[in-house]
N, C-alpha and C positions, 0 to 999 in steps of 0.2 A: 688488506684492510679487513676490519672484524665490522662487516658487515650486519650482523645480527645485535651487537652492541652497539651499535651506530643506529640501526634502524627500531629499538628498542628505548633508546632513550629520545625519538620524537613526539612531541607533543600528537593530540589526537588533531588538530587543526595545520600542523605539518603534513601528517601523514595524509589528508584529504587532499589538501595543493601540492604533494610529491603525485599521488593516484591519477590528480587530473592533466599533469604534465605526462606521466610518461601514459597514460591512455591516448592523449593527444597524440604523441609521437608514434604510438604504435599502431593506431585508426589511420595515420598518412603513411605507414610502413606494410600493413595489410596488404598482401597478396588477394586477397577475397573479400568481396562485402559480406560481410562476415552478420551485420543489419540484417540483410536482405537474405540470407541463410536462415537466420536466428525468425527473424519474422516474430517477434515480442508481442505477444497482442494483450487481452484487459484481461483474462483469466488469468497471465502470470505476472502483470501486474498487481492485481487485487492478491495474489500471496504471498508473491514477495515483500509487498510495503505493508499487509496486514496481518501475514503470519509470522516471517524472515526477519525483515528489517530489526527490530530488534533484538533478537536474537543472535547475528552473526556479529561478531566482534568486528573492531575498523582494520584487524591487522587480522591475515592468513599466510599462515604456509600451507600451500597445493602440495600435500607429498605424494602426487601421483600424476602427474601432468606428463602429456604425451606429445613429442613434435615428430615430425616427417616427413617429406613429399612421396608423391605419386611416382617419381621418377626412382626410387629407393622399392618399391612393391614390384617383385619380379614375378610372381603368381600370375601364370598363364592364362586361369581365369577370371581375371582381377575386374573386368569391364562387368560381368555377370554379376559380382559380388555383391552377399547384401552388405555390408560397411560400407561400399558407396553409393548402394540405391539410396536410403535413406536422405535427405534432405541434407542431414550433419556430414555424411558422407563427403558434401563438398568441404567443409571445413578440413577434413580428415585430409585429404588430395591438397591443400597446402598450410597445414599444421604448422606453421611461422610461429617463433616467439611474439614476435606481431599481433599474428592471429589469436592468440591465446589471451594476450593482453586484450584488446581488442574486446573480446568474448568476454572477459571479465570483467571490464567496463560498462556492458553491455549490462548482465546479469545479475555483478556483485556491485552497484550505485556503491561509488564514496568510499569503496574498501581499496585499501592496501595488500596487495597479493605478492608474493613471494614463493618460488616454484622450483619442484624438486625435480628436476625433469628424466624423464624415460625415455629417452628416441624408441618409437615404434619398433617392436621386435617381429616384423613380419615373416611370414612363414615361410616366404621364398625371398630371403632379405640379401640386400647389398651390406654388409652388417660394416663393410671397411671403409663405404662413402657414408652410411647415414651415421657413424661412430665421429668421424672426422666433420662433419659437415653439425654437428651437435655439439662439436666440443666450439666449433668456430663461433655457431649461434650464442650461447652464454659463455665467451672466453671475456666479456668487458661488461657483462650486465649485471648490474645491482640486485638483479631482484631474481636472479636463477643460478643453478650449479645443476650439473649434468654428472648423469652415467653413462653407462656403455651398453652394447647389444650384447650377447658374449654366445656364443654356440659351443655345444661340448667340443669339436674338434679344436679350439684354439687354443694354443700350449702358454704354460704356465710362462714361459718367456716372451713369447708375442703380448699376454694383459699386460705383466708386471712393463714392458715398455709404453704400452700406450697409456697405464695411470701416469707414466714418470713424462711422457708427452704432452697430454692433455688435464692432466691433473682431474682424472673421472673420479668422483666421490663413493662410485657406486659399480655392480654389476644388474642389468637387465639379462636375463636368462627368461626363455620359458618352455613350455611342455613341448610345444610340439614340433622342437629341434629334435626330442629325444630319439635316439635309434634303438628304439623299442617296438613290437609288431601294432601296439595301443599306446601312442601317447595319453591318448586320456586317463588312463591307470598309472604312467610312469612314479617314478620313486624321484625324489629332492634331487639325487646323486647321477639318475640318467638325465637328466638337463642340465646338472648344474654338478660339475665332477669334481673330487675332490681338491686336484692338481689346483685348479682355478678358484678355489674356496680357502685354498693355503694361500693364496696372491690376496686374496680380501683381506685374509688373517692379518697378513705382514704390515699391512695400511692400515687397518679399522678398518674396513670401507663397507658399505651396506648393502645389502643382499635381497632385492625388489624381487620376493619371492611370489608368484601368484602360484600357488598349490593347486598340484593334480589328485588325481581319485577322486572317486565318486564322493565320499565321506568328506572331502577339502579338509577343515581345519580337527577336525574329530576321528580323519581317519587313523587308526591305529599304528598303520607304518608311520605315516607322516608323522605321528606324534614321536616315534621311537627314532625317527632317522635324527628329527628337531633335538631331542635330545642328546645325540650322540654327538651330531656336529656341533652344538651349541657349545658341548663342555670340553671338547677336542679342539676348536677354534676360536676359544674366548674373546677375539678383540674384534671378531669378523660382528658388524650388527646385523640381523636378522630384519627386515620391513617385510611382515607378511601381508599382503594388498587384499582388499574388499572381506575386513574383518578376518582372516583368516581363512577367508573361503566359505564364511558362516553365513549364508544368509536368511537364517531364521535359527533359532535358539538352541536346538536340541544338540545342532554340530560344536557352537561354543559351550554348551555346559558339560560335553562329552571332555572337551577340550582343555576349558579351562580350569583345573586343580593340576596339568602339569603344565601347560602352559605361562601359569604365575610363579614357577618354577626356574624360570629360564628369564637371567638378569638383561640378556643379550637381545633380546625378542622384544619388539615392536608392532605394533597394529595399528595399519591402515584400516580405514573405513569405507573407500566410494564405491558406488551403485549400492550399495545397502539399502534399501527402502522399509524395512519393517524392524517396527522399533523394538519386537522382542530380541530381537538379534544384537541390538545394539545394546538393551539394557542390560541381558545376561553379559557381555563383555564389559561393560563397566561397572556393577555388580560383583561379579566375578572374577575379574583382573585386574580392574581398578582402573584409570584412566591416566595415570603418571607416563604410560608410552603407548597411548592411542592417537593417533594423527588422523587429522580431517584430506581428501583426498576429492579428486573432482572426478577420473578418469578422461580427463581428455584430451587430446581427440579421438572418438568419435562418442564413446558411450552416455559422458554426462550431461550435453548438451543434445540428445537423440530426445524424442518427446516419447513420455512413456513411464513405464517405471519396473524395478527388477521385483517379481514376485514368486512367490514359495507357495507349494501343496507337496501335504505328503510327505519325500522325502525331497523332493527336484526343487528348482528354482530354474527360471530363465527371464528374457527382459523380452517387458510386454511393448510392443509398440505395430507402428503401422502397417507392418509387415505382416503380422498375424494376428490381429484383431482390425477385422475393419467394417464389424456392426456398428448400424447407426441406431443410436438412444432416442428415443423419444422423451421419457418420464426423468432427463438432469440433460445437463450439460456436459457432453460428452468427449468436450475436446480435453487433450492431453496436455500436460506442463513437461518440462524440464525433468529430465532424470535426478541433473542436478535438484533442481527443488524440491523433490520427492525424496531424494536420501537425506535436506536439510530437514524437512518435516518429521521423518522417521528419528532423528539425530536428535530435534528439539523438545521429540515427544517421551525419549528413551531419558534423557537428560531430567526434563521434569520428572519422569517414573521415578529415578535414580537420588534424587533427592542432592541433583549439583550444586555449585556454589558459582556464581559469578565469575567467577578464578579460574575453576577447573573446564568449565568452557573456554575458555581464552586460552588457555594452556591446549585443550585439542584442537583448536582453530590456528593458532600458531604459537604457545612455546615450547612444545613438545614437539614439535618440527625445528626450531629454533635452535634446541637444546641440543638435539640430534645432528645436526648437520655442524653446527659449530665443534663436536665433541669430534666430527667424522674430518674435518677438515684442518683442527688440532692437531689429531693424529698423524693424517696423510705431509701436512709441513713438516712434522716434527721426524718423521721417518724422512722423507726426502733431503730434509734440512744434515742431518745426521748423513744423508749418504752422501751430500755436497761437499761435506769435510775431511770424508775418510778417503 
């Protein structure tokens, strides 16, 4: 079923009574009061309905949405950890399609969501239950398709079986599989090795990259490796997550004049909170393959928000800021709402059109995922026959 053209030619008052049926079903399918987690109170009321609400389109593709349970996290320290101190932490410990819907019921009133999903790539991961148990969770839902977790030791014949298995749209890799002595320095290619970037190639399939190095999307290897594989693996799409790793200006305008270079290359946007960041990428890249993205579980729904000095960035929340204000209001919103505000205010700077916001909120998600699951039939279909 061509689910994107099907959910593309509904009315806006379809899509609202499709939102509150399958919210219903996924509010009695929640593993976690996800409510009572979220704890919504009148500050993020008062901006979501007076800053948001107009602003987010009635239809989203999440191209960065994250599921997993607690039972998938082998990290010996994992009880200590901050990702589950935090409040959203509990979210994170049963990460349900469910929950997520659930959450975006919660957050996004009236909207239609549709969701690219990541199964959590945990650092001490069961990568062969939370891959299988991800492809089971969106094997019959309307409104998700799934990747896979990939670690560099897994050979080009074990992926190429489990896309032809579970029909994964995608690869989830990240840094700090690398066997390197600094994951946080690694190169594209120690996480993410060629052998298994030639198994993307052969499908389309896309390539949920969150970039390492200090520099993230600016740094100079990353931009030499981006190029080399881009034009070495043409059909492979490239999703670089949270802006390219940009989060404030200087990294994407390093970045972008070769980055608009590369046809194959896509940008994510979540945790992004400052809207220079966001306007130098659509300014400078343009917005024909920039996708809207939540992070979650656990980061988008964490109270707080991702901030920049300097050259650094980190995400500000209860954990390390825990003065109390006198002279404002000092409680925190949604990280989520904090990247929508940084998104609404870059879009204004940028001089968008009604259009091209609706195209980063979901058809340039739409576009992508229909072109990626094209592909992966049309290869499979082709190898059903021979």
């Amino acid at each position: 079923m061509d689910t994107t053209r099907e959910w593309a030619s509904f009315s806006r008052r379809s899509l609202l009574v499709g939102a509150v049926g399958l919210a219903l079903r996924a509010r009695a399918a929640a593993a976690v009061d996800v409510a009572a987690v979220l704890q919504v109170n009148d500050l993020d009321r008062r901006i979501w309905f007076e800053e948001l609400d107009a602003f987010v389109p009635a239809r989203m593709w999440d191209m960065h949405a994250h599921i997993g349970l607690y039972k998938f996290d082998h990290d010996p320290q994992r009880e200590t950890a901050r990702r589950y101190a935090l409040a959203a932490g509990q979210l994170k410990k049963e990460a349900t399609l469910a929950t997520l819907r659930t959450c975006d019921e919660i957050l996004y009133p009236g909207r239609m969501v549709m969701r690219f999903i990541l199964p959590t790539p945990y650092q001490y991961c069961d990568c062969k239950e939370i891959n299988a148990w991800a492809a089971e969770e969106t094997r019959n839902a309307p409104d998700a398709v799934a990747t896979m977790v990939v670690q560099p030791g897994m050979s080009a014949e074990y992926l190429d079986e489990q896309v032809r298995q579970h029909r994964f749209v995608g690869f989830k890799p990240y840094m700090w599989h690398a066997k390197v002595p600094n994951w946080y320095e690694a190169r594209i290619t120690d996480f993410l090795p060629e052998h298994q970037i030639e198994v993307g190639n052969h499908y389309g399939l896309v390539m949920a990259l969150h970039l390492a190095r200090r520099g993230g999307g600016g740094d100079p290897d990353n931009l030499a490796d981006l190029e080399r594989l881009s034009r070495r693996y043409p059909k492979v799409r490239w999703l670089l997550l949270h802006n390219a790793r940009c989060y404030f200006d200087r990294p994407m305008e390093r970045a972008a004049p070769r980055l608009r270079q590369m046809p194959n290359v896509w940008i994510e946007g979540s945790t992004v909170c400052e809207a220079d960041a966001l306007f130098a990428t659509f300014t400078q890249c343009g917005t024909e393959q920039f996708c809207y993205g939540s992070d979650d579980f656990y980061a988008g729904v964490s109270r707080g928000k991702y901030i920049s000095w300097g050259e650094a960035w980190t995400q500000f929340d209860d954990s390390n800021f825990t003065q109390k204000l006198q002279h404002c209001d000092d409680r925190k919103t949604f990280v989520r709402y904090e990247m929508l505000r940084a998104l609404k205010r870059a879009a204004k700077y940028a001089g968008l059109k009604s259009g091209q916001v609706e195209d980063i909120f979901f058809g340039n998600g739409a576009r992508l995922v229909e072109a990626v699951k094209s592909d992966l039939n049309r290869v499979l279909g082709q190898s059903n026959r021979s």
